[in-house]
KOLROLO-589030 format. One record per residue (C-alpha): residue number from 1; residue in three letters; chain; x negated, y, z negated. Coordinates in pm, 1 decimal, always signed. Layout:
// KOLROLO-589030
REC num residu chaine     east    north       up
REC NUM    ALA      A        X        Y        Z
...
// end
This chain:
// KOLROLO-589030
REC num residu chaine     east    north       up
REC   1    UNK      A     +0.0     +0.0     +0.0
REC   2    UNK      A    -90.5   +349.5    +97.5
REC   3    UNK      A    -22.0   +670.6    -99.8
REC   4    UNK      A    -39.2   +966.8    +88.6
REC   5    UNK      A    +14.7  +1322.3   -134.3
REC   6    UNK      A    +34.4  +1687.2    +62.2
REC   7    UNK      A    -41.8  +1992.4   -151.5
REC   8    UNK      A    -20.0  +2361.9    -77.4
REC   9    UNK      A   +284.5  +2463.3    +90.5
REC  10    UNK      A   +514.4  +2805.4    -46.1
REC  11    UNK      A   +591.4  +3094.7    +49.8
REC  12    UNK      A   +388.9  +3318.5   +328.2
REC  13    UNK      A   +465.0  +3603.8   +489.4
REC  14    UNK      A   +467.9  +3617.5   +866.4
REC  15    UNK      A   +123.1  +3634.3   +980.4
REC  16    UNK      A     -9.2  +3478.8   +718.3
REC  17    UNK      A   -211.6  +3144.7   +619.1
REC  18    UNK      A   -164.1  +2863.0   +468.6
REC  19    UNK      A   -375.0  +2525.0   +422.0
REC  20    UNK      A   -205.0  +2226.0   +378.1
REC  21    UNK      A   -390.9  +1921.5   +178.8
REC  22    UNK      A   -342.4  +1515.2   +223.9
REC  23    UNK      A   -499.2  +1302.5    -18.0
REC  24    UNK      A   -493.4   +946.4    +34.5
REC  25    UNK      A   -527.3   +675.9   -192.2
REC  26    UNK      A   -766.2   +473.6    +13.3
REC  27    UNK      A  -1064.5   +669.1   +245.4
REC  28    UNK      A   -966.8   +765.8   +508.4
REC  29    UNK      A  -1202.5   +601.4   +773.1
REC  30    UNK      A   -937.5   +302.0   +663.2
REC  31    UNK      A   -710.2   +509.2   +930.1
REC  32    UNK      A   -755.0   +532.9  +1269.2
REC  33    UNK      A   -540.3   +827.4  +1275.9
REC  34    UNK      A   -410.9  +1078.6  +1073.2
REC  35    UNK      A   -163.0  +1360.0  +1123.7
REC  36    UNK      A    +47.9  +1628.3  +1042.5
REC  37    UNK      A   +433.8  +1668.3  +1143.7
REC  38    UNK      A   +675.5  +1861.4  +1050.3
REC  39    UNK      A  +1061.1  +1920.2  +1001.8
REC  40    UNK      A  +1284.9  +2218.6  +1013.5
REC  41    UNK      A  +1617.2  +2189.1   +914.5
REC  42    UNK      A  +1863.1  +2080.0  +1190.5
REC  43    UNK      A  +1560.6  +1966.6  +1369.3
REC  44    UNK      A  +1410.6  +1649.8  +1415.6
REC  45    UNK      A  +1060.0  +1586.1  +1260.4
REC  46    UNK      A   +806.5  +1683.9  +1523.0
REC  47    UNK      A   +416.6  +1615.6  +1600.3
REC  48    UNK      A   +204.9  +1907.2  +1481.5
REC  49    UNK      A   -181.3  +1801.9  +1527.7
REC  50    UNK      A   -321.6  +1469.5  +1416.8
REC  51    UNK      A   -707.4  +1369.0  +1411.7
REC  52    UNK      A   -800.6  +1043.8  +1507.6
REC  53    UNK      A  -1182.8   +833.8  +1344.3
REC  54    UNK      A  -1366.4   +960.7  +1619.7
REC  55    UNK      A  -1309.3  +1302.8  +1533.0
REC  56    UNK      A  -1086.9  +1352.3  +1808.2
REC  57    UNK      A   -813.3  +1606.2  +1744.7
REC  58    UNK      A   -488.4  +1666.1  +1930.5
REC  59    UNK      A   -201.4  +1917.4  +1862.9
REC  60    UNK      A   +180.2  +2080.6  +1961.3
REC  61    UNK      A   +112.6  +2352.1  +2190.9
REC  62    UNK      A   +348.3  +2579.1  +1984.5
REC  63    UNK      A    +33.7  +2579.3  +1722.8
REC  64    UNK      A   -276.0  +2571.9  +1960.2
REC  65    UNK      A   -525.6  +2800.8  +1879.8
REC  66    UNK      A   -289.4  +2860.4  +1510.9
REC  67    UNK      A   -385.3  +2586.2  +1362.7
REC  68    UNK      A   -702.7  +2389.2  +1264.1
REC  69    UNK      A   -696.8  +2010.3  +1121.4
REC  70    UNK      A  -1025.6  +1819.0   +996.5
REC  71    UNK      A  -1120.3  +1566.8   +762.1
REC  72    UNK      A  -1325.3  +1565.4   +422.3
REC  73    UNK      A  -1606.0  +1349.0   +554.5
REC  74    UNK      A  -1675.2  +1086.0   +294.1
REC  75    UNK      A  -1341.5  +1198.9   +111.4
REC  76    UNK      A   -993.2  +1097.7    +81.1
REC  77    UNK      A   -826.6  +1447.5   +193.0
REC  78    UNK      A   -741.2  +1553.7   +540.4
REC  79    UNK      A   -658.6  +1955.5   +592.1
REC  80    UNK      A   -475.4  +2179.9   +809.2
REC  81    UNK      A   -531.5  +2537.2   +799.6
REC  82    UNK      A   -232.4  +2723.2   +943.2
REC  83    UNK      A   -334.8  +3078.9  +1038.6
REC  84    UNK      A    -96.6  +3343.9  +1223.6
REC  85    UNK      A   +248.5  +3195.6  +1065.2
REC  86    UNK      A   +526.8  +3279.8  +1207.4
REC  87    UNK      A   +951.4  +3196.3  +1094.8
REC  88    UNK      A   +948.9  +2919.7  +1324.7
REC  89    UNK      A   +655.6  +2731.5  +1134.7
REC  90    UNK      A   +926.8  +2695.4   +845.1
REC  91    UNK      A  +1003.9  +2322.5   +786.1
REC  92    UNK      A   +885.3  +2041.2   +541.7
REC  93    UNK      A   +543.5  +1914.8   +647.7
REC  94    UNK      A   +447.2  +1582.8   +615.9
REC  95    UNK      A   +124.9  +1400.2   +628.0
REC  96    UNK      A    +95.1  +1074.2   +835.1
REC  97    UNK      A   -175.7   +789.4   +826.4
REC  98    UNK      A   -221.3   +452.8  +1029.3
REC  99    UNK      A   -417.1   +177.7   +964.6
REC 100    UNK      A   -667.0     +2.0  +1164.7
REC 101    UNK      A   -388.7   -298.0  +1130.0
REC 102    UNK      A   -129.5   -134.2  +1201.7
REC 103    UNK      A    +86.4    -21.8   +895.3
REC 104    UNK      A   +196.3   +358.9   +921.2
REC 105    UNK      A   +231.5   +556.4   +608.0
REC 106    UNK      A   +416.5   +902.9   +538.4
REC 107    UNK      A   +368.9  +1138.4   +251.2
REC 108    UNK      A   +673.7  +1308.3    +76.7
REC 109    UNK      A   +613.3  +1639.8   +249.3
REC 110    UNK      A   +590.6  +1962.9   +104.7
REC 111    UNK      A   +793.0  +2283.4   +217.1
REC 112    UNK      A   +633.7  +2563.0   +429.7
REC 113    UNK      A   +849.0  +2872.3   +431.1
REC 114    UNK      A   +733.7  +3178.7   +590.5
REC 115    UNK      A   +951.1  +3474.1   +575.7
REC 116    UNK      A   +964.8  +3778.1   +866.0
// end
């Protein structure tokens, strides 16, 4: 079993930051991806950048060039620094990890909320 635990959502005005914490319960070169997605209300949950072992990172183009994800290399915490924010980054974010072997794991999200 895999325990995944975000940290560091709130409240943000728009144009402001944010970075978003994961902290796994195993390290995470168990994963061969990890992620971020998110959820506004109404909406369904949607990819917002993931990073895969190889260092390879990927996001939505509605946060290219907004947002940043790495890794704490030799940690257990994977990051993602949300700069410019805007009303329509509002939603629950949730962290997202899967195994070499195949199991997928989701944290229990924490709320982003940026007000204009």
């Amino acid at each position: 079993q895999v325990q995944l635990v975000e940290s560091g959502g709130g409240l943000v005005q728009a144009g402001g930051s944010l970075r978003l914490s994961c902290l796994a319960s195993r390290s995470i070169f168990n994963f061969s991806v990890m992620g971020w997605y998110r959820q506004a209300p109404g909406k369904q949950r949607e990819f917002v950048a993931s990073i895969r072992s190889g260092s390879t990172t990927n996001y939505a183009d509605s946060v290219k060039d907004r947002f940043t994800i790495s890794r704490d290399i030799g940690g257990n915490t994977v990051y993602l620094q949300m700069n410019s924010l805007n009303a329509e980054d509002t939603a629950v974010y949730y962290c997202n990890a899967v195994l070499y072997s195949g199991p997928e794991y989701w944290g229990q999200g924490t709320q982003v909320t940026v007000s204009s």
